[in-house]
C-alpha positions as CSV (number, residue, x, y, z in Angstrom):
1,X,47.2,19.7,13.7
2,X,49.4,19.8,17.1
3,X,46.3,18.8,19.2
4,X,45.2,15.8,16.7
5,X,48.6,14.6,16.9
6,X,49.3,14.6,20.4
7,X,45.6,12.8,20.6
8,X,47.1,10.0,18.2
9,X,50.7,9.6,20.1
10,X,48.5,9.0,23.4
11,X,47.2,5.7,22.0
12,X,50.4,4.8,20.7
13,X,50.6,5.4,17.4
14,X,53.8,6.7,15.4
15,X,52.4,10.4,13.7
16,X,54.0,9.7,10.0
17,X,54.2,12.6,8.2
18,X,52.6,11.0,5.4
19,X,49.4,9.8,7.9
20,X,48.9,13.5,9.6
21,X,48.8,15.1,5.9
22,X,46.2,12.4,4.9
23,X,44.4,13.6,8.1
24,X,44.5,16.9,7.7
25,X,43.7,16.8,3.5
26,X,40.5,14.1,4.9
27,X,39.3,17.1,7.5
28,X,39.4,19.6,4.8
29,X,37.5,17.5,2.1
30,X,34.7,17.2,4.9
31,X,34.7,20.9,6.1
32,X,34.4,21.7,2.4
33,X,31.6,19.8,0.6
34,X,30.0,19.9,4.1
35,X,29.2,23.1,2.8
36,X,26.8,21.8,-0.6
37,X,26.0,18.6,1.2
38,X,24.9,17.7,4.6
39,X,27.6,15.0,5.5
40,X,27.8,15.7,9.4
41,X,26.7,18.5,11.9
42,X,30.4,19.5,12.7
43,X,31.2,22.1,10.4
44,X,34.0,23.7,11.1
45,X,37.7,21.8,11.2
46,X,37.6,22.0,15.2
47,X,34.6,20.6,15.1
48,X,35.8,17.4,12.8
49,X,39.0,17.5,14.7
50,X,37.7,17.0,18.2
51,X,33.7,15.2,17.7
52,X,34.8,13.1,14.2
53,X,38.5,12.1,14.3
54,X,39.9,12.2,18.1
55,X,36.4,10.6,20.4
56,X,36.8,8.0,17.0
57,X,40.7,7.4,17.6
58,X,39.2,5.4,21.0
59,X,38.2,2.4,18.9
60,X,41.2,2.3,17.1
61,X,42.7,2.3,20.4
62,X,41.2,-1.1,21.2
63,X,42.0,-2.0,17.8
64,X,45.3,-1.4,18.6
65,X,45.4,-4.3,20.4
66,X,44.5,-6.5,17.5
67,X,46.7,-8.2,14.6
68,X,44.9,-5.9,11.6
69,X,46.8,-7.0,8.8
70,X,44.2,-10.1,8.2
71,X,41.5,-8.7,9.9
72,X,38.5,-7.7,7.8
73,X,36.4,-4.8,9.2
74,X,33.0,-3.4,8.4
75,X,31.9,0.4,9.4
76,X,28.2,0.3,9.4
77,X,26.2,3.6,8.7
78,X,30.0,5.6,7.8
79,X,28.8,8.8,6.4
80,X,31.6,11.2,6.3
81,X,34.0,8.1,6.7
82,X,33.9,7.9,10.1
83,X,35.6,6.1,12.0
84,X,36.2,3.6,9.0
85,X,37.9,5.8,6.7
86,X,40.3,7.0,9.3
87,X,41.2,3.4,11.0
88,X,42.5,2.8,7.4
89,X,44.6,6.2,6.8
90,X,46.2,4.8,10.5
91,X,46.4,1.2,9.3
92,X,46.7,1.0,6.1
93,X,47.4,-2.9,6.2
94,X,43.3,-2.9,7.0
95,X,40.7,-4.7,4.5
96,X,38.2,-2.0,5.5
97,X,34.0,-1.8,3.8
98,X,32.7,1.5,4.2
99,X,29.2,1.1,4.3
100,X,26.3,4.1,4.4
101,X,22.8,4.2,2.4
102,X,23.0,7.2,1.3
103,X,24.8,7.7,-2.0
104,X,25.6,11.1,-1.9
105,X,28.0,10.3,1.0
106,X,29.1,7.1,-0.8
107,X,30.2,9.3,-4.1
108,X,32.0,12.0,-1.7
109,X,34.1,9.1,0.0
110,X,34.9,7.9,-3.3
111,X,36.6,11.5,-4.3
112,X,38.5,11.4,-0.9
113,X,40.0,7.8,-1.7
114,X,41.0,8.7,-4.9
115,X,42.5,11.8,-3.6
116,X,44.1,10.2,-1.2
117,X,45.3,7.1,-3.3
118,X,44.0,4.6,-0.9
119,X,43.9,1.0,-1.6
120,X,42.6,-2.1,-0.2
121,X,39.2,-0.2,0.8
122,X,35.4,-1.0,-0.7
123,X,32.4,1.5,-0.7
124,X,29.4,0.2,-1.0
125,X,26.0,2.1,-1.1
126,X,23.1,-0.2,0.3
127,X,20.8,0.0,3.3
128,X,22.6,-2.3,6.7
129,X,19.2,-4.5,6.8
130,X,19.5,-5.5,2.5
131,X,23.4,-6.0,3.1
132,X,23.4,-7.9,6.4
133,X,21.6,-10.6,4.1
134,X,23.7,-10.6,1.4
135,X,26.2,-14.1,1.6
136,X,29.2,-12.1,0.7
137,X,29.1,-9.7,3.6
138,X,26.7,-11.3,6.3
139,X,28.9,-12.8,8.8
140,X,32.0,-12.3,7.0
141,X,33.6,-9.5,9.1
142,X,36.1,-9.5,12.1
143,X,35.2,-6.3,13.3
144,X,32.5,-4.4,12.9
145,X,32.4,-0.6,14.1
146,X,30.2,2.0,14.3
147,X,29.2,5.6,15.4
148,X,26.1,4.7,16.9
149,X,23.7,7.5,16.4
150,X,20.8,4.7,16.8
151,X,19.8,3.3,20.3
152,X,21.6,0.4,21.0
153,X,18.8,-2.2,20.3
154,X,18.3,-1.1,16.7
155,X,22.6,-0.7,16.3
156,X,22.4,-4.2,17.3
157,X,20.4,-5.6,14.1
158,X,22.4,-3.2,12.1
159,X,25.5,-4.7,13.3
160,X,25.8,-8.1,14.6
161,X,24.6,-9.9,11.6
162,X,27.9,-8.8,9.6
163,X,30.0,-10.1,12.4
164,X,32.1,-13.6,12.6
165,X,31.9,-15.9,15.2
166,X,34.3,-14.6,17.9
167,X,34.2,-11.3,16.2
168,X,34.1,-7.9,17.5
169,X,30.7,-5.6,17.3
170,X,32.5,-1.7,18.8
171,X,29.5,1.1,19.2
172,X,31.0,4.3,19.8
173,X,27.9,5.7,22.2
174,X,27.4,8.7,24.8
175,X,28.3,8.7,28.4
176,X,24.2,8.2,29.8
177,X,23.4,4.8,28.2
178,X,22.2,2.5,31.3
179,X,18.6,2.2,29.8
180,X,19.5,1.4,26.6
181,X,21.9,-1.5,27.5
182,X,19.1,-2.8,29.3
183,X,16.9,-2.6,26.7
184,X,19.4,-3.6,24.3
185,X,20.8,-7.2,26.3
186,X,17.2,-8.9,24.7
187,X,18.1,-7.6,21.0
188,X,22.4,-8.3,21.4
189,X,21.3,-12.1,23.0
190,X,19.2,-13.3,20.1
191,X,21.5,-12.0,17.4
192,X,24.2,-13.6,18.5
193,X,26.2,-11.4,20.8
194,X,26.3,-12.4,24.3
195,X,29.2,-11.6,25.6
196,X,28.9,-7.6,26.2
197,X,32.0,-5.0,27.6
198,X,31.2,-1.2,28.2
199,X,34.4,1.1,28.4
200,X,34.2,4.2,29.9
201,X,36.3,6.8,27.5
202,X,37.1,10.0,28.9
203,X,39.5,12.7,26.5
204,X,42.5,14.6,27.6
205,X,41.8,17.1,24.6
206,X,38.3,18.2,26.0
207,X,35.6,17.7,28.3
208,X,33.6,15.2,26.5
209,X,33.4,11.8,27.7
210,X,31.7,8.5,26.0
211,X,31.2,4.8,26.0
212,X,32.7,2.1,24.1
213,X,30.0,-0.7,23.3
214,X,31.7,-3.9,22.9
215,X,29.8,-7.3,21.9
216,X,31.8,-10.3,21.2
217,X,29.8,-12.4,18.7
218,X,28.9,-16.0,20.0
219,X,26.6,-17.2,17.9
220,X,25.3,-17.1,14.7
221,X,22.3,-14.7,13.8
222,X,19.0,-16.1,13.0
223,X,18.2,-16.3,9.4
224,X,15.3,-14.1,9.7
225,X,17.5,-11.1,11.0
226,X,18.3,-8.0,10.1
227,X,14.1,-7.6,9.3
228,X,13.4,-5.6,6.2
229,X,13.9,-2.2,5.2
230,X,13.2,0.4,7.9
231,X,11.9,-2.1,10.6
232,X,14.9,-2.3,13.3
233,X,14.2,1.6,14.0
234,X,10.7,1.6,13.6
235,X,10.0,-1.8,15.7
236,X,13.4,-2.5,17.5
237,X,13.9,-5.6,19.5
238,X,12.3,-5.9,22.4
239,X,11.3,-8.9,25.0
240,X,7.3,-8.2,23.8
241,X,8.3,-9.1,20.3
C-alpha cells in the first residue's frame, strides 16, 4: 500500500488510516470477484493499484480544488467503481451516483458499499442515453466524471447532458487524442459544452502518461439529446449529421 499512499500524499491528501484500509479492502473485493465476473481487465492488485486507483487519483486532484461538500457528482459508465467509488472513500462529504448498465457490476458495488458502510452514495443500473433523459438526473450534476473507454464524441452525449450549467464534464483519456478532440469539438459544442481544457497527466509511480478532458458546460443540451439506446456509439456526432 506504500506506493498508493505516497501517490495520494502527492495530491495533497491526508492518508487516514481509516481511508487506506477502505482502499485496500475496495482493491481486494475487485481482484476477487474479478475472478467469477469480468469487472475490468486488471486482474491482479498491481494492476488495480496502478491502472484503476492512482491514473484515477488525477481527477480527484482537480477536484481537489473544488468545495465537495455540496457538490453533486455523477460517474458515467463506473463499472468496478471507478473513479466514482474511490473520490467518495477520499471525500466522503461527496453526494456521489454511480452509474453503469450493466447489473452485474451494479450488484457487486452494492456488496462493496455495504462492506464498507458507505453513506451518502446511489447506484443506479440504467443505460447513460435512458438516464440522461430522466428529469431527476439530466442536468442535475456539478460534476460529472468518467473513464472514457469511448472516443470522445460518443463520451460527450454520454456525459454532458447530466451536467449543470457551469458544471464540470472530466474524461480521464490516453496520451494520443489530437483526432478525437477534433472530431469531438462539433459533438461537445451542440451539447452544451464549449468551453474545453486538456491537461497533460504524467505519473511519478510509472511510466504511463494520460489526458484530462475537461468541458465546462455553457449551455443547456438540446431536448433531443442523448439519442436512444445504442445510437451515440453506433452514429456519434459528427458535422455530416
Amino acid at each position: 500500500m506504500e506506493k498508493l499512499e505516497v501517490a495520494i500524499k502527492r495530491i495533497g491528501i491526508d492518508t487516514k488510516p481509516e481511508i487506506i484500509e477502505k482502499l485496500r479492502t475496495f482493491g481486494d473485493f475487485i481482484e476477487k470477484y474479478n475472478k467469477v465476473q469480468n469487472l475490468t481487465s486488471n486482474k491482479s492488485w498491481d494492476e488495480i493499484r496502478d491502472n484503476l486507483f492512482i491514473r484515477s487519483l488525477s481527477i480527484y486532484k482537480i477536484l481537489g480544488r473544488l468545495n465537495l461538500t455540496n457538490l453533486k457528482i455523477i460517474d458515467v459508465g463506473t463499472g468496478s467503481g471507478i473513479p466514482g467509488l474511490l473520490i467518495k472513500i477520499l471525500n466522503p462529504e461527496t453526494n456521489m451516483c454511480l452509474l453503469d448498465s450493466n447489473k452485474k457490476k451494479v450488484e457487486f458495488l452494492k456488496i462493496v458499499v455495504s462492506e464498507l458502510k458507505i453513506n451518502g452514495i446511489e447506484l443506479v443500473h440504467s443505460r447513460s442515453e435512458k438516464l440522461g433523459k430522466n428529469s431527476v438526473y439530466r442536468e442535475e450534476f456539478d460534476i460529472v466524471v468518467s473513464r472514457g473507454v469511448a472516443k470522445l464524441n460518443q463520451l460527450a452525449e454520454l456525459t454532458i447532458p447530466f451536467c449543470k450549467l457551469q458544471g464540470l464534464v472530466i474524461c480521464l483519456k490516453g496520451n494520443n487524442i489530437d483526432q478525437e478532440l477534433k472530431i469531438s469539438q462539433y459533438a461537445s459544442n451542440i451539447l452544451g459544452a464549449e468551453k474545453l481544457d486538456v491537461i497533460p497527466v504524467d505519473y511519478d509511480e510509472n511510466e504511463l502518461s494520460d489526458s484530462l478532458v475537461v468541458w465546462e458546460k455553457t449551455k443547456l443540451t438540446p431536448p433531443k439529446f442523448p439519442r436512444r439506446d445504442g445510437i451515440p456509439k453506433k452514429t456519434p456526432l459528427t458535422k455530416n449529421i
